[in-house]
C-alpha positions in Angstrom: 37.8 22.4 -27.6 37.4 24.7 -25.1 40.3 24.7 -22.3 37.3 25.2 -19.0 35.8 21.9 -20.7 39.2 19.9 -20.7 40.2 21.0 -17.3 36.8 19.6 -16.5 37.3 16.2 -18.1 40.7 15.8 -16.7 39.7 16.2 -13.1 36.7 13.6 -13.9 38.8 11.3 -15.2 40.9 11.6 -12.1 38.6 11.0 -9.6 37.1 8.1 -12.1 40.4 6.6 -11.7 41.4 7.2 -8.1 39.7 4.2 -6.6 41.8 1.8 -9.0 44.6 3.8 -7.3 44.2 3.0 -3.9 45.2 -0.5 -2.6 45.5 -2.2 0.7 48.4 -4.7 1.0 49.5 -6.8 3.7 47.8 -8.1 7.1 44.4 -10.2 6.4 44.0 -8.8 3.1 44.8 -11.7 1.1 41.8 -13.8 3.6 39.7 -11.0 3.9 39.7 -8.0 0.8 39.1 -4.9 2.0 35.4 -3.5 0.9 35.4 -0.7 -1.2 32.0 1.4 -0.6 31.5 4.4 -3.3 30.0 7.2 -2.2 30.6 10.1 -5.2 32.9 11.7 -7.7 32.1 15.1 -7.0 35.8 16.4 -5.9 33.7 18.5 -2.7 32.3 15.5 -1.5 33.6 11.9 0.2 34.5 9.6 -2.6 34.9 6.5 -0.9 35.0 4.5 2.1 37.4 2.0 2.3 36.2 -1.3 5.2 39.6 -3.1 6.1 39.0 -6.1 8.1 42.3 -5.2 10.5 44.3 -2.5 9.6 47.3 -4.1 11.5 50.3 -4.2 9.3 48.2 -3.5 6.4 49.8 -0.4 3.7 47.5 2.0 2.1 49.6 2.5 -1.4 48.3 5.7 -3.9 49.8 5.2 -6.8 50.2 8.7 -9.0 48.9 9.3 -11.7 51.1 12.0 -13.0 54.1 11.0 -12.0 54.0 13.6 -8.8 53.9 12.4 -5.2 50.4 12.9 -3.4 50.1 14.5 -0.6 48.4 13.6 2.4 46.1 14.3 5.3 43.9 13.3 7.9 40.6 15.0 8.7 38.5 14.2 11.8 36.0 16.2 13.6 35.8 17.1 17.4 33.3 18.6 19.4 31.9 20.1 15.8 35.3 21.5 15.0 37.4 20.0 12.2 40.8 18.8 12.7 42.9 18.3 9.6 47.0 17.1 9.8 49.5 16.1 7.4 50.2 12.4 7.6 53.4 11.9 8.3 55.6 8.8 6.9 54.1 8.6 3.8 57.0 7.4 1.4 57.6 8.5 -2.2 58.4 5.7 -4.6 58.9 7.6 -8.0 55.7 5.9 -9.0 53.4 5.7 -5.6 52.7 7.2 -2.4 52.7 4.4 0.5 51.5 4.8 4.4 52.8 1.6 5.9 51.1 2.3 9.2 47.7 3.3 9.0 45.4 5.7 11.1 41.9 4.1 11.4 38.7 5.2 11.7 40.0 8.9 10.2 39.4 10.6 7.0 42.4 10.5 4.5 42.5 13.2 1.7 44.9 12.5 -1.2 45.8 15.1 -3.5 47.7 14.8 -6.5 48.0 18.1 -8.5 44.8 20.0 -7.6 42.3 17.2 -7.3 42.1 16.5 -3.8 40.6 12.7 -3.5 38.5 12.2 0.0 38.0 8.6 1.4 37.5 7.3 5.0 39.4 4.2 6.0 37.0 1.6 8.8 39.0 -0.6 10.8 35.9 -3.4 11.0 38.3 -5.2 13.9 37.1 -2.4 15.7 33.6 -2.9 15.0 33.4 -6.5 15.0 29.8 -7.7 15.0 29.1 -10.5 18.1 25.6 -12.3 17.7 25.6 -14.6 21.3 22.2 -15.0 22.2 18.6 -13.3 21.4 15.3 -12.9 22.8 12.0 -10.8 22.5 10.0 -8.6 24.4 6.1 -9.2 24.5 5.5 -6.2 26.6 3.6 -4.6 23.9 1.9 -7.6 21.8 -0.9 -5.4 19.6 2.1 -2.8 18.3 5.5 -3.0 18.6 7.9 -6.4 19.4 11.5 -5.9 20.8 14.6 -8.1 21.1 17.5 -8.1 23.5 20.4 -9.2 22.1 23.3 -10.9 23.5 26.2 -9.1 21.6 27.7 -6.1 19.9 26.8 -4.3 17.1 27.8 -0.5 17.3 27.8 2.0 14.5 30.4 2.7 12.3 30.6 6.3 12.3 32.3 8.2 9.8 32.4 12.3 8.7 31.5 13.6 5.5 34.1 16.5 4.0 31.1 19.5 5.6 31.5 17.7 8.8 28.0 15.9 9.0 28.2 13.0 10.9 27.2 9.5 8.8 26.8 6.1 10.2 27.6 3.2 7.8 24.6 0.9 7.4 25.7 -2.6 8.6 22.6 -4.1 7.4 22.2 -6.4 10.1 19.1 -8.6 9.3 15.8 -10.2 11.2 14.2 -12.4 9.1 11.0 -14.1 9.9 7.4 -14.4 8.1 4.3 -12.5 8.7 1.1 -12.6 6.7 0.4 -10.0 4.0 -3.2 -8.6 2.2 -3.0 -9.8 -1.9 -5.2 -6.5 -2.2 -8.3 -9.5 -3.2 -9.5 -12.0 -0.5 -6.6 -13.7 0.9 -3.9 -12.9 3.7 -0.9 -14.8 2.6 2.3 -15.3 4.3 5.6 -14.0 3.3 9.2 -13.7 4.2 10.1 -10.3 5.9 14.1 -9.0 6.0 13.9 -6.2 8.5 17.9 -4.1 8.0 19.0 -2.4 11.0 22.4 -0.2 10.8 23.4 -1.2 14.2 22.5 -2.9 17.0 23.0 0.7 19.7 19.1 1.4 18.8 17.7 -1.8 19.7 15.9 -4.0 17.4 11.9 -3.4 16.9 9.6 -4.5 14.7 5.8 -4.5 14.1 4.6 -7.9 15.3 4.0 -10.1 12.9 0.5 -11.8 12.1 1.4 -15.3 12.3 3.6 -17.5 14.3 7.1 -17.8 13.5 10.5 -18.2 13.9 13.1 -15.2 13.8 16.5 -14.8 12.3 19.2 -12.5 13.1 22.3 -12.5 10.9 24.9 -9.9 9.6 26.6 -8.0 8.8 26.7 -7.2 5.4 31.0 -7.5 5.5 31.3 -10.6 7.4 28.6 -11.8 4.8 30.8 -10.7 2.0 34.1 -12.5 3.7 32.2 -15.8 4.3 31.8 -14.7 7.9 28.0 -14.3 8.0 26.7 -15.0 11.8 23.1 -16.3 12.3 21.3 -16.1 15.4 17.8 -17.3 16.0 15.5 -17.1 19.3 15.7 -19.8 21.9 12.3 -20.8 21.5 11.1 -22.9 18.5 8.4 -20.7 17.4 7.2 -16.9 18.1 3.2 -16.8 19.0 1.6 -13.9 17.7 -1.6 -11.8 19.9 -1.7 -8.7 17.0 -4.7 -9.3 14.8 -5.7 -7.5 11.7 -8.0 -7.5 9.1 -9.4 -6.7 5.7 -13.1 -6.3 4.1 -14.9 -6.4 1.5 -18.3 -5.3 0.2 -20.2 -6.3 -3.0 -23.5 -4.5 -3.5 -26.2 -6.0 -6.2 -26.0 -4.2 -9.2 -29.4 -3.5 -11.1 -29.5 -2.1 -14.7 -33.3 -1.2 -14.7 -33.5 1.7 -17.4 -36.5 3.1 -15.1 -34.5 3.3 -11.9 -33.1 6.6 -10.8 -30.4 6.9 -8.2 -28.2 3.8 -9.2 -25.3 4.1 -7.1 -21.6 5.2 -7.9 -20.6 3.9 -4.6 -22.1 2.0 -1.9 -26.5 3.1 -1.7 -28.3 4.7 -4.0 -31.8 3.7 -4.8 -33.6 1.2 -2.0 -33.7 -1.7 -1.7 -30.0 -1.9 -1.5 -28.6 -5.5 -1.1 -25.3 -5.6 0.2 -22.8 -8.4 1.2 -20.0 -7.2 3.4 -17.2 -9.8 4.6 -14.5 -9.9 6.8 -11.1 -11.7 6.4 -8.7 -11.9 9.9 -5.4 -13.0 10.6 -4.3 -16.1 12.4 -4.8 -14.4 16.3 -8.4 -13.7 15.6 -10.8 -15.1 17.7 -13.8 -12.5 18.3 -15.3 -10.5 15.2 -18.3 -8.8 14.7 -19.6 -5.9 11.9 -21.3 -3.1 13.6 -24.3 -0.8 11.8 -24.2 2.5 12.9 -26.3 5.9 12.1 -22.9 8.1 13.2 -18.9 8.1 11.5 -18.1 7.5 14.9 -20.2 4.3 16.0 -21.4 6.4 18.8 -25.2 5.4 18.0 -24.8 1.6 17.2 -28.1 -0.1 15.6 -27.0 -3.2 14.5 -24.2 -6.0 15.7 -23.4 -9.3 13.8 -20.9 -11.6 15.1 -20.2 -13.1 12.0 -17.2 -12.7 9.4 -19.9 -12.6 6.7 -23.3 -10.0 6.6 -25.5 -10.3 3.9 -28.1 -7.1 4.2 -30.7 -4.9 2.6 -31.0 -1.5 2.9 -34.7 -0.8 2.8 -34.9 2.5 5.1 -33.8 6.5 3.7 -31.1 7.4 5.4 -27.0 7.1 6.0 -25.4 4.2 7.3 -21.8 3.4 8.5 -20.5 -0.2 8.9 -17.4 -1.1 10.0 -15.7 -4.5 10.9 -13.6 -5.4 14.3 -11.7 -8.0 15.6 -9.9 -9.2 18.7 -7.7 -11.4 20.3 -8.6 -14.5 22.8 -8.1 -12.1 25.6 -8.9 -9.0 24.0 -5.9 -7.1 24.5 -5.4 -6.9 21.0 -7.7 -5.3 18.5 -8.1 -3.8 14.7 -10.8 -1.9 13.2 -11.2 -2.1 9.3 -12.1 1.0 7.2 -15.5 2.6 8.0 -17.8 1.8 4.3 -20.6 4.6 4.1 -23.9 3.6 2.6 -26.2 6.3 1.5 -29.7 5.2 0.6 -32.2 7.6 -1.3 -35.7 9.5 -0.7 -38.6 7.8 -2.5 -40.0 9.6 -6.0 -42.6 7.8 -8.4 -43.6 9.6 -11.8 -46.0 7.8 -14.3 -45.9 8.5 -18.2 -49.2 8.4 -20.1 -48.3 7.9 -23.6 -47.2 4.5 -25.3 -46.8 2.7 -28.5 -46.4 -1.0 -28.3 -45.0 -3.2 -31.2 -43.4 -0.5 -33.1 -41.0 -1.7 -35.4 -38.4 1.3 -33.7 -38.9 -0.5 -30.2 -39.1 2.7 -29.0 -41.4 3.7 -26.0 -43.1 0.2 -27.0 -43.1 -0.6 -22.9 -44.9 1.6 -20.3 -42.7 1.8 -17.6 -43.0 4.2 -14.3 -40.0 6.3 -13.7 -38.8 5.6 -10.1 -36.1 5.8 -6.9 -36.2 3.6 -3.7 -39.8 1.8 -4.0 -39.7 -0.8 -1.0 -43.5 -2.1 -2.1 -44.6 -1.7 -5.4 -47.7 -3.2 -6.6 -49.4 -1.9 -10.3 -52.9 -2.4 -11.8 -53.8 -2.1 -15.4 -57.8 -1.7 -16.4 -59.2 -1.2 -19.9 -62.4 1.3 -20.5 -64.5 -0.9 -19.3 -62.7 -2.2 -16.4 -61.4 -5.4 -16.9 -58.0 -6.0 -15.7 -55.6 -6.5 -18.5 -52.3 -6.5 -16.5 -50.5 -6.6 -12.9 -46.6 -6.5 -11.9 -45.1 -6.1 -8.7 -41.4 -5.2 -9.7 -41.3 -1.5 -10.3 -38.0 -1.8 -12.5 -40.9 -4.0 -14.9 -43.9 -2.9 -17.1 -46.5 -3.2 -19.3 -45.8 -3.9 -23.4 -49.4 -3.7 -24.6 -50.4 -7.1 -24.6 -53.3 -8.9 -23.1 -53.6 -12.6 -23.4 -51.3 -13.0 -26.2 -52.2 -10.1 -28.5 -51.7 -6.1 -28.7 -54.6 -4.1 -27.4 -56.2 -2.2 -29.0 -55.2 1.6 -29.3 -57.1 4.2 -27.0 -57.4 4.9 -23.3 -56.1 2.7 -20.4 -56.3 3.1 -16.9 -53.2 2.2 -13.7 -53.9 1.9 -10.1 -50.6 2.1 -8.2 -50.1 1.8 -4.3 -46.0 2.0 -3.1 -44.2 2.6 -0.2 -41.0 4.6 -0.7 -37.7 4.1 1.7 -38.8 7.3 3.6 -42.0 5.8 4.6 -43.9 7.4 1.9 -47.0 5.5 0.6 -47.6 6.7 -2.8 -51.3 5.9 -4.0 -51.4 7.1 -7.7 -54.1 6.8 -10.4 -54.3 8.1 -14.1 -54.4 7.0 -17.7 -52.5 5.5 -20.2 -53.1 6.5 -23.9 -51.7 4.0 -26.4 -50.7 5.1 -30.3 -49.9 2.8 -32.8 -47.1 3.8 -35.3 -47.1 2.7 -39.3 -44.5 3.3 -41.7 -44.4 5.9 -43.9 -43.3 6.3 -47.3 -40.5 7.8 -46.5 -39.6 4.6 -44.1 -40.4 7.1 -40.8 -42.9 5.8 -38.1 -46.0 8.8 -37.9 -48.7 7.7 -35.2 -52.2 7.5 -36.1 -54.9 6.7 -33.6 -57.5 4.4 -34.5 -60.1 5.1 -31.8 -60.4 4.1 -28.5 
């Protein structure tokens, strides 16, 4: 094997092995086990950090692993500078290394052979978290709520090996409930853990949606030694002012084959029937949808104070409607996304060929081709004039029968008056020429005509 790829596996297995090595004896230990936080085993970087719960009359012990005494330093940084000295008293066993008294709150590196082994030892007596009282700040209800606490909390600060300064996440946790969008029609409520490092930044949150009660406890040591502290405000319940809100909107779907312009999105061909709907949280008391002509609701047309707007969209153009609520006082408000609705220019065409009661089905119903018809109304005459059929819905038509039978092949005639979402008013006339099909020998359909 190759000798670069041993050395290599030796020194891994080394630093695998040094956390087993180090132990902490004596003082509270037995009560309270010192936490061991691993951070790498990359010999350049910090290894471990080591959270004793008092580090009076407690002894760091290193026990070798190749028979060879350690040897030790501290490592601290001042003013950006490192500072680095031998530790002294460190006593040589013949199978460990031990520091009865220990430096806290330094860096410690430990180096047996040439693998130096990096770790940072916390005194958490110096750090102990106090949790005496807590109360909140409503100074800004719509975005931000902020708590004054009675107690300590600071940071536990610690160097990595390049000298960039760390702070050991205490996880110190507000728990409370706010109300959350299931991405459908509901805002549900749900537990919230909010983890703050320390308590030297203060403690802010978004305000929460509903009422409720808040819960401060930590840290994540005292919760792992049984110690956990809980702290909850003096009042019974929170009462939130920050609103929000959610929307929907379900447009009518129409499958005519005749139709051009069905939408992708939100429009397309008029009339376009939409229901838009508005769900708030618990602090809402005013809400109205506005209908506007601009993205930014500087030219307002319409205003429904209503959760719920059911609307058709018979006029050309581009919409914009958004939804807003408020508080009781109005201090507090939230605007939903802006829904764009894009309605099309009018167009009628009118084929002239048919062939009703084919066997194919094909082209066997004389439909208009069309795109945002507001009005439709369409007349059907024969050669002499007699009406033989009338619709009004231009996504209909006509299959070639008159009072229960097929017409007769030949010449028809359509009258058609619309008026398009533009305001166009479309007066059309021409004729309709309907071929009947028969099967040939070869089973295809050829048309004859058999007079008009």
């Amino acid at each position: 094997m190759n000798k670069k790829l041993v050395s290599l596996m030796v020194a891994a297995l080394a630093l695998l092995s040094a956390s087993g090595q180090v132990e902490f004896t004596g003082g509270m230990t037995g009560t309270y086990p010192t936490i061991e936080i691993r951070l790498s085993d990359n010999h350049t970087s910090l290894n471990r950090i080591y959270v004793v719960y008092d580090t009076e009359g407690v002894t760091m012990t290193y026990n070798s692993s190749t028979g060879q005494p350690a040897k030790w330093d501290n490592y601290d940084y001042v003013n950006g500078h490192r500072i680095e000295e031998p530790v002294p008293n460190v006593r040589w066993n013949g199978m460990a290394t031990t520091l009865n008294k220990i430096i806290p709150n330094k860096g410690y590196i430990i180096t047996e052979g040439t693998n130096p082994f990096y770790c940072w030892v916390v005194n958490y007596a110096d750090y102990y978290l106090e949790l005496n009282d807590m109360s909140y700040n409503d100074e800004a209800p719509c975005t931000l709520l902020s708590f004054n606490v009675d107690g300590r909390g600071d940071p536990i600060s610690y160097y990595e090996i390049n000298g960039l300064p760390q702070v050991l996440d205490r996880e110190i946790k507000l728990k409370y409930n706010t109300l959350v969008w299931d991405d459908s029609t509901h805002w549900q409520q749900e537990p919230v853990v909010e983890s703050f490092a320390a308590l030297d930044q203060g403690v802010e949150i978004a305000p929460p949606l509903c009422n409720t009660e808040f819960v401060l406890t930590g840290d994540r040591f005292l919760e792992e030694w049984d110690q956990e502290l809980v702290q909850t405000i003096p009042e019974v319940y929170f009462y939130t002012q920050a609103v929000s809100c959610k929307t929907t909107a379900e447009q009518e779907v129409r499958d005519n084959d005749n139709e051009e312009g069905l939408p992708s999105g939100l429009g397309g061909s008029a009339p376009v029937h939409i229901v838009f709907t508005g769900y708030d949280t618990d602090a809402v008391v005013y809400r109205v949808w506005e209908m506007a002509t601009d993205p930014d609701f500087e030219n307002v047309i319409l205003q429904y104070n209503q959760n719920e707007v059911d609307y058709v969209f018979n006029e050309w153009g581009t919409y914009y409607m958004r939804y807003m609520v408020a508080n009781a006082s109005g201090t507090c408000q939230s605007y939903s996304d802006t829904y764009t609705i894009t309605v099309s220019e009018s167009d009628l065409k009118c084929p002239n060929v048919f062939s009703p009661g084919t066997s194919s089905e094909i082209n066997d119903v004389w439909k208009v081709s069309y795109k945002s018809l507001v009005d439709f109304h369409c007349w059907i005459y024969n050669r002499w004039g007699n009406l033989v059929y009338e619709y009004t819905d231009p996504g209909g038509g006509w299959d070639g029968y008159y009072r229960g039978k097929l017409v007769d092949t030949g010449v028809y005639y359509y009258v058609i008056t619309a008026t398009g979402s533009d305001g166009r008013k479309w007066n059309k006339r021409g004729d309709i020429n309907i071929l009947r099909f028969k099967r040939g020998a070869g089973g295809a359909d050829s048309s004859v005509s058999t007079g008009g």
